[in-house]
N, C-alpha and C positions, 0 to 999 in steps of 0.2 A: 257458861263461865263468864267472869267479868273480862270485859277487851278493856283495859286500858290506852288511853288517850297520852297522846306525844302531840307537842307544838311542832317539832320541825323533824321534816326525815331525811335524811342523807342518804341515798342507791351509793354504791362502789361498785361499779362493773370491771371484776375483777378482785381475786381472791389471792393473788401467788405474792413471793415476800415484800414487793415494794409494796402493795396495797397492804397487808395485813402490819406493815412496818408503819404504816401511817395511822391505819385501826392503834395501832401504841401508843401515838404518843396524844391520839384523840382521849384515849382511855387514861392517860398521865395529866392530860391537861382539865380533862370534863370533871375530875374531882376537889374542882375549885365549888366551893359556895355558892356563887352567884350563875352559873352554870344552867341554864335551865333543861328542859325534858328531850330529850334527841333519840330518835331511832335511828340504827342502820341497817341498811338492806345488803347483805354482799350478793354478789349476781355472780356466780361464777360454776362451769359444769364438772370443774375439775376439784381435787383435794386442795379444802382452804387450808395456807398457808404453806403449802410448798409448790398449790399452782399447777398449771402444765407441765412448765421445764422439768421439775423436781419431781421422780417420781421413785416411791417405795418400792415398785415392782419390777424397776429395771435391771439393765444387767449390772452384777456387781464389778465387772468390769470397766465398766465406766465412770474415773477416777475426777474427782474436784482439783483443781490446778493450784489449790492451795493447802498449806498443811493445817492440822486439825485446831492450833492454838493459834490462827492469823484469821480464824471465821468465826465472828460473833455477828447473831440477830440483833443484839441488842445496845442502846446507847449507853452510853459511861460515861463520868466526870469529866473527860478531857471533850465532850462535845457543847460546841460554843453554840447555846441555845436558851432562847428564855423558859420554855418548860421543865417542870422536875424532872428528874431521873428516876427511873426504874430499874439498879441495873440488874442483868443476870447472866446465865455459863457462858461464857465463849462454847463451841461445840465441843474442844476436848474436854471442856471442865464439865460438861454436861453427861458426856461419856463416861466420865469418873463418878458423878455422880449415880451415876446408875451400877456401877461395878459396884460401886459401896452401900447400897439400897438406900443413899437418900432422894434420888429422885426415878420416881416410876419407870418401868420399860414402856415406851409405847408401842410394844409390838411386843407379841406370842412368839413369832416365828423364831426358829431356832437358828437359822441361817442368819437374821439379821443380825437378829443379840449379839452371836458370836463374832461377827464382826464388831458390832461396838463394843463389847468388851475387851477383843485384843486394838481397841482402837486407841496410840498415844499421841501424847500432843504434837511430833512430830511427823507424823503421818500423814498421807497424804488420803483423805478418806475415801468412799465409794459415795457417788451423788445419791447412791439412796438412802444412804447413812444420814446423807442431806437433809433429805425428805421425810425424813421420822422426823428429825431436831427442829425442824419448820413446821410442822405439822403439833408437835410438842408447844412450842411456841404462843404458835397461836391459843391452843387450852390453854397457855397461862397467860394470854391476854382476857382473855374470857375470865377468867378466876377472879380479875380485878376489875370486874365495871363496877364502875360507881352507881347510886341509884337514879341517875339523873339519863344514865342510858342505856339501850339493849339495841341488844344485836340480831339480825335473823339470817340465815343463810340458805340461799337458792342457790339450787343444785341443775343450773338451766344456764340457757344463751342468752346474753343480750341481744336484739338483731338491730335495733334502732333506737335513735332518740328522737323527742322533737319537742318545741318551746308550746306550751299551751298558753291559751290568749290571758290566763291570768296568772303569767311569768314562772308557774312551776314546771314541770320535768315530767313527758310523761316514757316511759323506757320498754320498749317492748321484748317481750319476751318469748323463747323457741315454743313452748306449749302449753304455755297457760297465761292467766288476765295479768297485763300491763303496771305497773308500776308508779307510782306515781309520788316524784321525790319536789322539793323544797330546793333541795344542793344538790349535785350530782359531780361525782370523780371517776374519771376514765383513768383506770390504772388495767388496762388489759396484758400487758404485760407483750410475749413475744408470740407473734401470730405468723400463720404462713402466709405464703405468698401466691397467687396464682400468676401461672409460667409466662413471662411475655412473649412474646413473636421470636425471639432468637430459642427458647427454651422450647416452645413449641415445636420449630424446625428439626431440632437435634431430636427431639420425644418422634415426630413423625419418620424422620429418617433411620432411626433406630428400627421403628415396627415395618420400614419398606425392607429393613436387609436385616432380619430377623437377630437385630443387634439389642443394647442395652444402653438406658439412658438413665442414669438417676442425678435428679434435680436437687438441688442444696436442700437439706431437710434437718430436723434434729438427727441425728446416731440412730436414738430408739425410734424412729421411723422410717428409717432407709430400706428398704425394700433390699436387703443383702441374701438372701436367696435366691435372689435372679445374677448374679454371680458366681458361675459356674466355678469349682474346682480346678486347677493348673487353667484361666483362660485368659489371656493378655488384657491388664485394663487400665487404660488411662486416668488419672486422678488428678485434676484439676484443687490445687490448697493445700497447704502445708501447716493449717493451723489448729486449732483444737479441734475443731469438727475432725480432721484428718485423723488424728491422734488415735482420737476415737474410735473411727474405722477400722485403722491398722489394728488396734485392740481385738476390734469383734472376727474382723477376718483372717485374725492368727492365732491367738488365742484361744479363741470364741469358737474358733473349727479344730480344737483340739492341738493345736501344738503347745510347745513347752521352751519357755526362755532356763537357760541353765549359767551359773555362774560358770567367766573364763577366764579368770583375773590372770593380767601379766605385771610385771615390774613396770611403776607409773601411770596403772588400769586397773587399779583394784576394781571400779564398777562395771568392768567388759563383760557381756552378756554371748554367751551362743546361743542359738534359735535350733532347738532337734522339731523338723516338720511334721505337721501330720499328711502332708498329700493329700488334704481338701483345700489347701489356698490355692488364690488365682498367685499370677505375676500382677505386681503393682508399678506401672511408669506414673512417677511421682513428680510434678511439676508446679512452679507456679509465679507470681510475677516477682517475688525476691529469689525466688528458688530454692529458700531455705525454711526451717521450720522456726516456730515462734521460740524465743531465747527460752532457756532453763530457769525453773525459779531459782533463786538465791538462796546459798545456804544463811542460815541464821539471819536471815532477812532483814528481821526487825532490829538488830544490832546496831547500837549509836555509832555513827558513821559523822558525824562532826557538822553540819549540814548545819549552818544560822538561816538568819532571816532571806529571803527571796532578796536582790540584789539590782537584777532588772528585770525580771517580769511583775511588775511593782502597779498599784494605782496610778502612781505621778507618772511612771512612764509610758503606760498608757495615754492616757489622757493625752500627754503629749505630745503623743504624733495619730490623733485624730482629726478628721479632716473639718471643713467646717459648719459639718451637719452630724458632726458628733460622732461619726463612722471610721473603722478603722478596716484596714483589707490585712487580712489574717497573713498572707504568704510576705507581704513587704514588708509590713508592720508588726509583728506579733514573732515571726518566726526569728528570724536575728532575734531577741530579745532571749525565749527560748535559747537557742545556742549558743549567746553568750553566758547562761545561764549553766548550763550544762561546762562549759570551757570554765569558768570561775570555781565549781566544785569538785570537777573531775577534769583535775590538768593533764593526765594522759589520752584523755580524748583526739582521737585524728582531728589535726585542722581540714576543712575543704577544699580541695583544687581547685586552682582560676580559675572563676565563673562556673563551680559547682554551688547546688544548691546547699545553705548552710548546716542542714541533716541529712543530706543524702549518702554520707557515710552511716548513718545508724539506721536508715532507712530503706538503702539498696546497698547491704554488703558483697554483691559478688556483681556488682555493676561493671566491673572493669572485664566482665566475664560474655566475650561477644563475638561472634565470626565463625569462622568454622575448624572448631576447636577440636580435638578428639575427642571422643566418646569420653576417653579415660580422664583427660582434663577437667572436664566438668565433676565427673563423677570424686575424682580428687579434692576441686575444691571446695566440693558439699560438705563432704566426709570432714573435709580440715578445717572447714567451717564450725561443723556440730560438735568434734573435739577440741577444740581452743575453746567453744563455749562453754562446754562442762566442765574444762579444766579453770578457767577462771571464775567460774560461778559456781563450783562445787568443792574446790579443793585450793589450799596456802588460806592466805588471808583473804583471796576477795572484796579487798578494801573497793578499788575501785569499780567494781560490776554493782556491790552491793550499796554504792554512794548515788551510782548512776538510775540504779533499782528505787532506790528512795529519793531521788529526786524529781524522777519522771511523775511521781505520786503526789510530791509536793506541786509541782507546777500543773498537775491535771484538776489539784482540787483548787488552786488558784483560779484556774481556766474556768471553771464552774462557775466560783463566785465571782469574777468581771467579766467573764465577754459571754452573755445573753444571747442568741445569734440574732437580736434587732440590733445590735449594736456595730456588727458587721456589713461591710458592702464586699460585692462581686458573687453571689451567690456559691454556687457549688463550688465553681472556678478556686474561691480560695481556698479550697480544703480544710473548712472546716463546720464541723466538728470531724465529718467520718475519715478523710484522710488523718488527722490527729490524732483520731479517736483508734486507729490500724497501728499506728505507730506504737504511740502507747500501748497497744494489746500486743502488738508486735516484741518488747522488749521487758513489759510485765506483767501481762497475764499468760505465760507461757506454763506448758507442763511441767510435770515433776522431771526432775534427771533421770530416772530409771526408764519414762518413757522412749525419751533419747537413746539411752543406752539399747534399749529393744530395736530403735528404730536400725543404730548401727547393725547390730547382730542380725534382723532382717534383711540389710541389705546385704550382707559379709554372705548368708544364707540362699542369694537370688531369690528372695521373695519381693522385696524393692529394688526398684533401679532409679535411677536421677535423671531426670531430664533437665534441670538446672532453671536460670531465672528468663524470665519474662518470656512464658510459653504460650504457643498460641495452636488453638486446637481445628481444624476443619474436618467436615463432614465430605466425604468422597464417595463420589456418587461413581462414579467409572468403579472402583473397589467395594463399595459398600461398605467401608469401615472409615473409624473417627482416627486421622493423622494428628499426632500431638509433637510440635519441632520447639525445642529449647533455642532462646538466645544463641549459646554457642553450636548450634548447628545438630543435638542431638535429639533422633526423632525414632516414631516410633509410630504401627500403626496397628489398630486392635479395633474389636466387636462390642466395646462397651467402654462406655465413659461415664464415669462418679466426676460430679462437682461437691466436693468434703470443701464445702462453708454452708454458712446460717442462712437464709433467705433472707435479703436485704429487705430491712423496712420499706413500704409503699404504700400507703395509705390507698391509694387507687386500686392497687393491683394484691392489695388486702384480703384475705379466705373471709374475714370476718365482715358479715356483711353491718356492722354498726361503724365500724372505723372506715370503709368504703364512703359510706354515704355522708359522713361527717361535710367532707368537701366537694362531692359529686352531687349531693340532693338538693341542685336548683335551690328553688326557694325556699326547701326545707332545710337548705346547709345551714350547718353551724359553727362552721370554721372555714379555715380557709387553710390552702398550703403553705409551708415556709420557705420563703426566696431564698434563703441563706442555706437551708436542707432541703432540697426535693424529696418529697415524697415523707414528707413528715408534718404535722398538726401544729400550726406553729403557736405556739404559745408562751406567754410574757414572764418575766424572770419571781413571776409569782406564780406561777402555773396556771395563770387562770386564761383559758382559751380565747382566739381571737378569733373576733368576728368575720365574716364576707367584707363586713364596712371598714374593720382597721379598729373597732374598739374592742374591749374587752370585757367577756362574760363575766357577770359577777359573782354568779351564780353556778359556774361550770369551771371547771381543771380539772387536768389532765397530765398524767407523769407516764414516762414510760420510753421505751427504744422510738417510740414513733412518732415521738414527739421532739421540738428541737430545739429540746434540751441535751445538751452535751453527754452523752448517757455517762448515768454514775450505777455501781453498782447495788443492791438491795441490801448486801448486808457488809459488812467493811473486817479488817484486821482491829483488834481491838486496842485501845487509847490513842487513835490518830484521828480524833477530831472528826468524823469521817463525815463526807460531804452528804451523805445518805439522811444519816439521822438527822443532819441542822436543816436542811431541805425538807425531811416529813416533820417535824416539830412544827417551823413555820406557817405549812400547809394546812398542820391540823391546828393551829393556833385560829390559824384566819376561818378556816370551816366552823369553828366554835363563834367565832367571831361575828358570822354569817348566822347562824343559826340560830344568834340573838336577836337579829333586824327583822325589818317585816319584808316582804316578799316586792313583787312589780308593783302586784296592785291596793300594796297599803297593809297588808294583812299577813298575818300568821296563818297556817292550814292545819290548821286540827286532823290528825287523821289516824285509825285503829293500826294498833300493832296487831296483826296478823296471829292467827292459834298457833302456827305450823301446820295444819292441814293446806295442802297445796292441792291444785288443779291435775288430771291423772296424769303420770307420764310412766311409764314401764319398763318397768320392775318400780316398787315403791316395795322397801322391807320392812319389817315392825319387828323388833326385838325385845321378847320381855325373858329379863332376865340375863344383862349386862355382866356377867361374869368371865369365866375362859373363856369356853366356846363364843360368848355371845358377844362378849367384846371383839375378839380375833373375826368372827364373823362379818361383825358391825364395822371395822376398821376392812377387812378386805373390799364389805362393799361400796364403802366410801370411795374407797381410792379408785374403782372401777364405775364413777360416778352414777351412783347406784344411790337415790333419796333412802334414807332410815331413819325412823322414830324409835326411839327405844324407855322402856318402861322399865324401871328395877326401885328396889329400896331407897335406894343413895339419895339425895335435894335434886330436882335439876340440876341446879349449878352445878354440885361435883359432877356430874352425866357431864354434862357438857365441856368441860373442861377433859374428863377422863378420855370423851370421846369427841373430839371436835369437829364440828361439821353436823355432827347427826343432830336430829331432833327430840330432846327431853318430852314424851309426854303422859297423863295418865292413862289405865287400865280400859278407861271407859274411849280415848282418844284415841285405842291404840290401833285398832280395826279400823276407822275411819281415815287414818292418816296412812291406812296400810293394802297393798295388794294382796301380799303375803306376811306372815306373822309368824318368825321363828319360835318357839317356844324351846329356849334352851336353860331351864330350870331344873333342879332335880325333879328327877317320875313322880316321889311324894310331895312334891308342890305342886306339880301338873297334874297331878289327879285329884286335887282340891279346888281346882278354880274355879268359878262362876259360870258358867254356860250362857247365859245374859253376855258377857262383853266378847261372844266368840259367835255370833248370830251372822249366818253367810259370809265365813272367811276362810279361807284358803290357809291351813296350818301346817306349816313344818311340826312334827314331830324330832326333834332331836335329840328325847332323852335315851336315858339306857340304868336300868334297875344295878344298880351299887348297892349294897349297905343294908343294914335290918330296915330302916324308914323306909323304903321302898322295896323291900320285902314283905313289909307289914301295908302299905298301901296299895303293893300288887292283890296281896289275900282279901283285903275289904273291899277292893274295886272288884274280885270274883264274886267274894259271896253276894255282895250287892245286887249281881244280874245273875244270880242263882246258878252262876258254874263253880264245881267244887273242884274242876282238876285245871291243866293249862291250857285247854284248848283256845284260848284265845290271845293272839300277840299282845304285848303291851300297848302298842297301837291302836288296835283293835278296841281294848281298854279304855283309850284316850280317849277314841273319836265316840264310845259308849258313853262318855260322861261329858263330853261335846259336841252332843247329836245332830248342834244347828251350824257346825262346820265341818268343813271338807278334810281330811285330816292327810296329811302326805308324810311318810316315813322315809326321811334322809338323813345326810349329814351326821349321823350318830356314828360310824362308822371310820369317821377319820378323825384326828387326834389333833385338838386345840392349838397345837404347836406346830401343825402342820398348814394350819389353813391356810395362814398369810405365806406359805413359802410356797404350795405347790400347783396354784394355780400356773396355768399357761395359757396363750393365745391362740384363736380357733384354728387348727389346721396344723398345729404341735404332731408328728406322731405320737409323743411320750404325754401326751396331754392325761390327767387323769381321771377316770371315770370316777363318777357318785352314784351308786345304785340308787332308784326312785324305785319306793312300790305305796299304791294307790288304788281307792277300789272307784275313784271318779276320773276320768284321760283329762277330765277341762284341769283339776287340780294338778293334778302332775301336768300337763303342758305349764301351765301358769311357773310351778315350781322348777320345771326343766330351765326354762328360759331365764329364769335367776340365776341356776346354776353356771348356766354357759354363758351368762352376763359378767360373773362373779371368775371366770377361769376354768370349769370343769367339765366335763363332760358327762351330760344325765344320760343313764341307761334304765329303762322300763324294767323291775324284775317281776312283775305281777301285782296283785294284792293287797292289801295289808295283812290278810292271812299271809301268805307268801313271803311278806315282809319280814317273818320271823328270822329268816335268813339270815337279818342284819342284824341279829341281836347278839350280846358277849356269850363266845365261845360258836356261832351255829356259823356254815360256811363261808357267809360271803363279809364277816364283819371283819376279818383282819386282812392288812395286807394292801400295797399298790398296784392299781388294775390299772391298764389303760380300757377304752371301748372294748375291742376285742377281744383282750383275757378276759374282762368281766363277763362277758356275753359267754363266752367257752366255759369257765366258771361255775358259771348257773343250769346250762347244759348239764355240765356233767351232774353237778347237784339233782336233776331233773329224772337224768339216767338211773341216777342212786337210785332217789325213792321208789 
C-alpha cells in the first residue's frame, strides 16, 4: 500500500477529555488553507476520549456532580477565542438526540440506553453515561479532519520521553517501537500515586494486626470487598470520593433508600438495610461534606463585572519583582469580592482569616464536646445546606455558587503560579482550588439526603472536623478522635480522597522521570505547587535551566496550572475551551517552523499494523454483534482492527479508537479475527485472507440465505445430511485457519452490559468449543480479557451444542452451571 508522508507529527500522551478537547480545536483550526500536513499519534491504553476516569463499564451508581444540561464537551459562541467554533449537544441535548433517532446510540447494551433515554436535562447522570458522550465525541472529531491531518491511535503506555540530538521527541512505549514526534503534549490526565512513608506505615500496620487499609484511590478501584459486613471503619474525607463510597457500600451491598417526607422535608430519605454494610466513622479536616449543588444553578443572579479581583488590582500590590503572595495579596480581594455580591455573607472575627467562615464552618467546634454536639452540628450543617441551596429562592447560595466560578476562571487567566511567591505556604492553587471544590463541585442533594438517612439508620456516624487518625500498636487498631473530643477505634481505615498529584511519587513512570531523570530531565518541579510540572501560562514546559520548551506542553492536574476542568456548563466562556483553542492554535503554529536543527522531518503515517501485544481483535463485519464486540473490547483496552462495507472514515467515527482496515490487513493487524457476519457471507469468503489465524466463529444460520449456503457448503464436501456443525462448515471452507466457535450464543444487546471482573461469582460463562487447545486458549484469554468467562465444551463437532434451539445456546450460565449443563447434556446422549 502507498504510506503517505506528513511534514510534522504531533505524539499526545494521553487520550481522556482534556486531550481529545484539544484534538478539537486542532481539528477547527487545521482546516485553514495555509495549514500544512500534520499527523497525530494519541498514546493512550485506555478508551479515547473518556480516558481512565470515564468509564462505560462502571458502576451506574456512580453519579456526575452535575446535572445533564450544565455538561457540554464542546465550545460555543460565548467562548472568548480566536479559532472557529464547532458547536455541539450539551450531554442532555445529546440524550434527546438519541431518544429521537437523530444521533446514533453508541452502545447495544440495554442497561445503558435505558438510562440515557430516561436521561433529562435536570438529572444528575451516571459517569458512564459520561463515558459513551465522550467516547461519542470523540468520532465526531474524527468525522471532521480536514485533509491536511490524520490521526492514529495507540492503545499502549507511554513510559518515557527524551530530546534527541536533532531536537525531535523520541516517546517510548509499554511494548512495542518508540515514537518519534516533531511536538509533543503531555496531557495524561489523573494518575495514581505510589504510597509515601506515612501510607506505607498504615498499609504495614494494617497486615501486622490483620486490619484494613485502603489508600486514596478512584471509587472504581477501591478494593471494597475487603470490607467486611457490620465492621467498624473509619473514613477519612467527606468529599466526592466519599460520596461515592457511601454509594457503593449501601447501595451497592443491596440496601434501599425510601421516601420519608415530613412537613418542611419533602426530600427526607429513609435507608431500609441490607445487613452487608460495615459501620462508617466519617471524618475529616471541615468535618462536613462538600455543599449541594444549586438548584437552577445557571439562573441570572445579577452578578456585573469583577469589582476587585481586577488586572489593576493586582498589579497593584505586586512586589517589585512583579510577584504577588496569594494569602496577603490575592485573598482579601477575593472576599471582598464575595461581601460586594453576596451581602449576607458572615463578616470574619478579629483576626480571623478573611474565608475561613466558608472554609471551616464548624470551626467554632472544639474541646470536649459531646458525642451528640458534634453529631448535631453536622447534621444542622447539611440541613441548612440543602435548605438553602435546594428550596425558596436561593438567591444568595446560588450568587455565591456563580461567583466562586467567576473568580476561579479569573484566577486562571492572571495569576500563572510564576507569578506568585512563598510556594506551597500560600495556598495556592490547591488550597484554593479545595475551597472552590469545597462549595461548587459538590453532589447532587439527594446524595445529602441519603447521607442523612444513613446516619438517622446507624450506618454513619460523625466524627466531626479536623480528625486526626493513629495507628495503635498496644490495640492493633486505627483510633480516629474529632476536633471535639469524639473518637472511635476500628480494624480498618478508607482514605475516600483522589491521590494527590506527585510527579515523583507518580505510578506513571513517564511523568516520574520528567523531573527525576538527571540529565535526561525535562522539566523541572513548580515552587509555587510541589509535586507538579511546572509549566508557563502557555503550557509549554520548563526546562531544569528556567526556559521553556518550545516544542513540549503539557496540561493537566499535574501540572501547575490552576486545574480547570475538561469540559465546562455551557455558554460560560469556559476556561477549558479558550485554554485548548490557544494551545492547539500554537501547535499548528509550531508545526509550520522548522525543528532545532533547521529542518522539517518527513516521517510515514503508520498502516495501523502495531508491534504484538495480547489480545489484538480483528472484526470483520462491524454490525450488532460486531460493533457491541468491537466497543466492549475497546473499553477493556483490547487493540481492534475492524473490516466492514462502510469508508474507514465512517468505521472510525462509528467506532472510535478501533482500527479501519482492509480484508487483506485484517489477519496481520490481528491475533484473533471475530467473524461476525451472516453464515451466508461467511461461507463465501476467500480462504487466501484467513492463512494461519485464529477465528472466532460467531455466526448462527437465520433465514433462507443461509439455509441455502448451509445446503451448498454440504453438497460441496459431498455430505447430503447434517452431520457436520456449521462450524465445522466454516473451518471446511477455511482450511488454512484455526477456527473457534463462541460468542454466538449471547445476544448483541447483552455484550456490553454483562461482562464482569475476574473473581465476580455471577461472572458469565462463554462456552468455547475447538478442535485445536492453542486456538481456544488464544480465544479464552480474549474472552477473560473482554469480561467473560471461557468454558472448554469440546470440539467443533461438539460445538453443535451452541447452535439455535440445541442445549447449551440459550440462557445465562455462570462457570459452573455451564460446566453442570454440559454434563448433563453428556448423560443424555
Amino acid at each position: 500500500m502507498n504510506i503517505p508522508m506528513v511534514s510534522t507529527r504531533l505524539t499526545i500522551v494521553g487520550g481522556g477529555p482534556r486531550a481529545i478537547g484539544v484534538l478539537e480545536r486542532l481539528v477547527a483550526n487545521a482546516a485553514h488553507p495555509a495549514q500544512g500536513p500534520l499527523h497525530v499519534d494519541i498514546v493512550d491504553p485506555h478508551m479515547p476520549g473518556a480516558g481512565r476516569i470515564w468509564r462505560a463499564d462502571e458502576s451506574p451508581l456512580l453519579l456526575m456532580n452535575s446535572r445533564a444540561a450544565d455538561v457540554s464537551i464542546y465550545p460555543d459562541d460565548t467562548v472568548d477565542c480566536e479559532g472557529p467554533i464547532h458547536a455541539g449537544p450539551s450531554l442532555a441535548e445529546w440524550a434527546e438526540g438519541i431518544r429521537l433517532g437523530t444521533i446514533e446510540a453508541p452502545t447495544a447494551g440495554t442497561e445503558r440506553l435505558a438510562e440515557i433515554e430516561a436521561l433529562q436535562a435536570t438529572d444528575f447522570p451516571s459517569r458512564r453515561v459520561q463515558a459513551l458522550y465522550l467516547e461519542w465525541f470523540f468520532g465526531q472529531v474524527l468525522s471532521r479532519l480536514p485533509r491536511a491531518l490524520t490521526v492514529t491511535v495507540h492503545r499502549t503506555t507511554a513510559t518515557a520521553v527524551h530530546r534527541a540530538p536533532d531536537g525531535t521527541w523520541g516517546v517510548e512505549l509499554e511494548d512495542r517501537e518508540p515514537l518519534r514526534a516533531d511536538l509533543l503534549l503531555l496531557a495524561a490526565g489523573h494518575t495514581d500515586s505510589r504510597p509515601d512513608a506515612t501510607r506505607h506505615q498504615l498499609a504495614a500496620f494494617a497486615r501486622r494486626h490483620g486490619g484494613t487499609y485502603l489508600a486514596p484511590s478512584q471509587a472504581s478501584d477501591a478494593q471494597l470487598e475487603l470490607v467486611a459486613p457490620g465492621q467498624d471503619v473509619v473514613v477519612r474525607g467527606m468529599g466526592l470520593a466519599f460520596i461515592d463510597l457511601m454509594a457503593l457500600l449501601t447501595e451497592g451491598r443491596g440496601g434501599e433508600f425510601v421516601p420519608e417526607p415530613l412537613p418542611g422535608e419533602p426530600g427526607r430519605l429513609a435507608y431500609r438495610p441490607s445487613g452487608r454494610e460495615p459501620r462508617l466513622w466519617v471524618g475529616s479536616r471541615r468535618g462536613v461534606p462538600y455543599h449541594s449543588k444549586v438548584r437552577d444553578e445557571g439562573e441570572p443572579t445579577g452578578i456585573g463585572a469583577l469589582e476587585h479581583v481586577t488586572p489593576e488590582n493586582l498589579r497593584a500590590r505586586e512586589d517589585a519583582d512583579g510577584l504577588l503572595d496569594f494569602r496577603a495579596d490575592v485573598v482579601p480581594l477575593i472576599a471582598a469580592e464575595i461581601h460586594r455580591w453576596v451581602p449576607d455573607a458572615p463578616a470574619p472575627e478579629p483576626g480571623e482569616e478573611p474565608l475561613a467562615w466558608l472554609d471551616d464552618p464548624l470551626g467554632w467546634l472544639h474541646g470536649d464536646a459531646h458525642p451528640r454536639v458534634t453529631r448535631d452540628a453536622v447534621v444542622r450543617h447539611i440541613e441548612q445546606d440543602l435548605l438553602s441551596r435546594t428550596r425558596g429562592e436561593v438567591t444568595s447560595a446560588r450568587t455565591l455558587f456563580q461567583l466562586l466560578l467567576r473568580l476561579h476562571g479569573a484566577l486562571v487567566d492572571q495569576l500563572p503560579a510564576a507569578r506568585l511567591r512563598g510556594g506551597a505556604a500560600g495556598g495556592y492553587p490547591r488550597w484554593w482550588h479545595s475551597l472552590f471544590s469545597f462549595v461548587d463541585s459538590g453532589p447532587p442533594p439527594h446524595r445529602l439526603h441519603q447521607l442523612l438517612a444513613l446516619e438517622r439508620a446507624g450506618v454513619v456516624h460523625l466524627l466531626g472536623p479536623r480528625v486526626r487518625v493513629r495507628a495503635d500498636e498496644s490495640t492493633g487498631l486505627f483510633t480516629a478522635r474529632g476536633a471535639a473530643g469524639v473518637s472511635v477505634s476500628a480494624g480498618a481505615l478508607v482514605d475516600a480522597f483522589l491521590p494527590e498529584p506527585s510527579l515523583v511519587e507518580s505510578t506513571n513512570p513517564l511523568l516520574r522521570e520528567l523531573v527525576t531523570g538527571g540529565d535526561a530531565a525535562v522539566g523541572r518541579e513548580s515552587i509555587a505547587s510541589p509535586g507538579t510540572l511546572e509549566v508557563d501560562d502557555r503550557h509549554r514546559v520548563i526546562a531544569p535551566d528556567g526556559t521553556a520548551q518550545e516544542r513540549l506542553w503539557a496540561v493537566g492536574p499535574w501540572t501547575s496550572e490552576l486545574p480547570i476542568g475538561a469540559f465546562a456548563r455551557p455558554r460560560t466562556n469556559a476556561p477549558c475551551h479558550r485554554r485548548n483553542d490557544a494551545l492547539a492554535r500554537d501547535l499548528l503554529a509550531a508545526s509550520l517552523t522548522p525543528g532545532a536543527d533547521g529542518s522539517v522531518h518527513a516521517q510515514p503515517v503508520t498502516s495501523g499494523v502495531r508491534a504484538a501485544r495480547l489480545p489484538r481483535l480483528g472484526v470483520l463485519g462491524p454490525g450488532k454483534i460486531g460493533s457491541a464486540l468491537t466497543r466492549t473490547a475497546l473499553r477493556r483496552g483490547v487493540e481492534v482492527s475492524v473490516t466492514g462495507r462502510a469508508p474507514a472514515a465512517a468505521l472510525a467515527v462509528r467506532l472510535p479508537g478501533a482500527h479501519p482496515v482492509g480484508l487483506e490487513a485484517l489477519a496481520a493487524s490481528s491475533d484473533v479475527v471475530a467473524i461476525t457476519v451472516p453464515l451466508h457471507v461467511a461461507l463465501a469468503l476467500d480462504p487466501a485472507a484467513f492463512q494461519d489465524v485464529v477465528v472466532i466463529d460467531a455466526t448462527n444460520p437465520w433465514g433462507e440465505a443461509d439455509a441455502a449456503a448451509v445446503a451448498a457448503a454440504r453438497a460441496a464436501i459431498g455430505e447430503g445430511g447434517d452431520l457436520l456443525s456449521t462450524s465445522e462448515l466454516l473451518a471446511a471452507r477455511l482450511p488454512g485457519a484455526q477456527v473457534v466457535k463462541t460468542l454466538n450464543h449471547i445476544g448483541y444487546h447483552d455484550v456490553e452490559d454483562h461482562g464482569r471482573e475476574d473473581g465476580d461469582p455471577r461472572r458469565r460463562a462463554i462456552a468455547v468449543a475447538a478442535d485445536d487447545p492453542r486456538a481456544a486458549e488464544s480465544v479464552g484469554r480474549l474472552l477473560h480479557r473482554i469480561g467473560y468467562e471461557p468454558v472448554a465444551v469440546g470440539t467443533l463437532a461438539e460445538g453443535r451444542e451452541l447452535e439455535p434451539g440445541a442445549g447449551l445456546f440459550s440462557g445465562w450460565s455462570t462457570r459452573d452451571e455451564l460446566r453442570a449443563r454440559r454434563e448433563q447434556l453428556v448423560r443424555v446422549a
